[in-house]
C-alpha positions in Angstrom: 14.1 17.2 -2.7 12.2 14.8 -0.9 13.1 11.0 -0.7 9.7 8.5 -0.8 8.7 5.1 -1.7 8.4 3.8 -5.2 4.9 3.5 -5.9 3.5 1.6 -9.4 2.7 5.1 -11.1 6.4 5.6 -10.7 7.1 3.4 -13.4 6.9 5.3 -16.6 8.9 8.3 -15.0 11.7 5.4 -14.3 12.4 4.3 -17.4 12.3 7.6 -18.8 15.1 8.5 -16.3 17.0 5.5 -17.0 16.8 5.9 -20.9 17.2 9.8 -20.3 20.5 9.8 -21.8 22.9 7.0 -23.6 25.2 5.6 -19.8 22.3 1.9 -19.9 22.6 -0.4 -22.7 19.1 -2.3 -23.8 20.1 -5.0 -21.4 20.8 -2.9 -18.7 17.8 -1.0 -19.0 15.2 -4.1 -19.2 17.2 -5.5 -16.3 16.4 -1.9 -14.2 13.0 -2.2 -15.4 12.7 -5.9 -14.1 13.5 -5.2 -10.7 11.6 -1.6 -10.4 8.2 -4.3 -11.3 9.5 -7.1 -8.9 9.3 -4.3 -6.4 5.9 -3.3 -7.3 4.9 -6.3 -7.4 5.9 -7.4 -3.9 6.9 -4.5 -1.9 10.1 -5.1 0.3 10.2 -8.5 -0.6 13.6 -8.8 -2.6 13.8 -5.2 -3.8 13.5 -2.1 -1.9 13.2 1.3 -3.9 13.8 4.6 -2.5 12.9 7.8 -5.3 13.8 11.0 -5.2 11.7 13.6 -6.5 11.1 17.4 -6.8 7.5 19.1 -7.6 6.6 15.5 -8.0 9.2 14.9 -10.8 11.5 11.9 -10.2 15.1 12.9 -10.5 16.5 9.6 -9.7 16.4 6.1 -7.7 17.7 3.8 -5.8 17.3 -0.5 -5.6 18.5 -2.3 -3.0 17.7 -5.5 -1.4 18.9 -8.3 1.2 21.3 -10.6 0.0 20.2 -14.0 0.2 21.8 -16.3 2.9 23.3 -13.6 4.5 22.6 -11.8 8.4 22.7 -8.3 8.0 24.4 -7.8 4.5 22.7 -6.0 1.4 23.2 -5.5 -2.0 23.0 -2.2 -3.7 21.3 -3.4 -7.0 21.0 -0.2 -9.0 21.0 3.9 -8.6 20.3 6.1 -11.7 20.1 10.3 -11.5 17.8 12.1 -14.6 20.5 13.4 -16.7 19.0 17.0 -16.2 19.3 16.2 -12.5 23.1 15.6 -12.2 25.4 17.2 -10.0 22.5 18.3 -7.9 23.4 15.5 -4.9 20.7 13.3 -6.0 22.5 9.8 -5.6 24.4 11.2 -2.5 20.9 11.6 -1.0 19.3 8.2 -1.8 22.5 6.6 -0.7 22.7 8.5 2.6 18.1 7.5 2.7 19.4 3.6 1.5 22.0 3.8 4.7 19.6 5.4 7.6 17.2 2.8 6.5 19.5 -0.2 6.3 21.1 1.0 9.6 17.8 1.0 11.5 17.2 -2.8 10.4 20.8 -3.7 11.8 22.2 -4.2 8.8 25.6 -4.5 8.9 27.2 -4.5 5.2 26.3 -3.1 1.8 27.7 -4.5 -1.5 27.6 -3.5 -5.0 29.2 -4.6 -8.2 30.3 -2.5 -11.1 32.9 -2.3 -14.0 36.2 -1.2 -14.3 35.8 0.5 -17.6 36.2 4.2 -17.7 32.8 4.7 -18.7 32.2 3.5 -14.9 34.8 6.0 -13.4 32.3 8.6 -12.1 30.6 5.8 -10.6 33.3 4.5 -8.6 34.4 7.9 -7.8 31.4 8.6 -6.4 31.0 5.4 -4.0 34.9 5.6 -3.3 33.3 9.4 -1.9 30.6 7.8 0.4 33.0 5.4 1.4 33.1 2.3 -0.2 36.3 0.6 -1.0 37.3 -2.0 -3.5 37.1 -5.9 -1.9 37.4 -7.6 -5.2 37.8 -8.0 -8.4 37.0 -10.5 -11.3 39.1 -10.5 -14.3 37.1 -10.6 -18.3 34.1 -10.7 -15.7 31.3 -9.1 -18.2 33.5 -9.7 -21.3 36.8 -9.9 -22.6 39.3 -6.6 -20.4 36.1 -5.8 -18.7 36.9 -6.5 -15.0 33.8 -7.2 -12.1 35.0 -5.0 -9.5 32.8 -5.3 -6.4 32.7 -2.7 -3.8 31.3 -2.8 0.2 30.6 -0.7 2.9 30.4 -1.4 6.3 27.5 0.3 8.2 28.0 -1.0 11.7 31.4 0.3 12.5 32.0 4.1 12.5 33.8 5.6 9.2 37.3 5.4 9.8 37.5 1.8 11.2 35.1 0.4 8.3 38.9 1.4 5.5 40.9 -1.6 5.2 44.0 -1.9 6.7 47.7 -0.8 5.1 49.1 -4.1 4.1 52.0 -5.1 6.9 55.9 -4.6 5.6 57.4 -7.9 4.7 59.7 -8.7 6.8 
């Protein structure tokens, strides 16, 4: 596996990935597909994209960007594995790629947002894995019992300092 650049061509192999099995809505694909040409359109502007690939087939993606009005914090936009590619490490890679990069810019904190529903367990198994932890959470956020849950990471810090802390005993 071999972690690269998007690059415009990459497009069509993209979408295919994202629509490779039924976990994006409509919506969520065209919103992938907005960002993957903002990104083409003006490289590390707003959107950065890393790709993962194998014998020049593209097994998944990341997006990621600065967040505006920030110093040193990013968001983590969007990160999508071929559905013949799972469980193969492909997301842990581009996160890890994501985090070297980030880290050599100074960056100091990544976010992401996701939902609470199940269909979004794996997902936020698979962050709570690399380390991110839960830092809030906005009730009916999407729609009606479907809860915003937004997760960070801290890069500048080492591992075990970046976990929050056990709440204090009342006393």
């Amino acid at each position: 596996m071999r972690i690269r650049r998007l690059a415009r061509p990459d497009r069509q192999s993209i979408e295919e990935l994202i629509r490779s099995d039924d976990t994006f809505n409509q919506d969520e694909v065209a919103v992938a597909l907005e960002l993957v040409d903002a990104a083409c359109d003006h490289p590390g502007r707003d959107y950065h994209i890393l790709v993962c690939e194998d014998e020049a087939r593209i097994l998944g993606y990341v997006c990621f960007g600065p967040t505006p009005m920030t110093a040193g914090t990013w968001d983590l936009y969007w990160i999508a594995t071929h559905r013949a590619a799972r469980g193969r490490g492909v997301a842990t890679h581009l996160v890890d790629a994501m985090e070297a990069e980030l880290r050599n810019t100074g960056a100091r904190l990544v976010r992401l947002e996701t939902s609470q529903l199940e269909s979004y367990g794996a997902a936020r198994s698979f962050y709570a894995r690399l380390g991110y932890v839960e830092v809030g959470r906005i009730p009916d956020f999407y729609r009606q019992g479907d809860d915003l849950v937004i997760l960070s990471k801290r890069l500048d810090v080492p591992a075990e300092a970046a976990l929050p802390l056990p709440r204090r005993a009342q006393m």
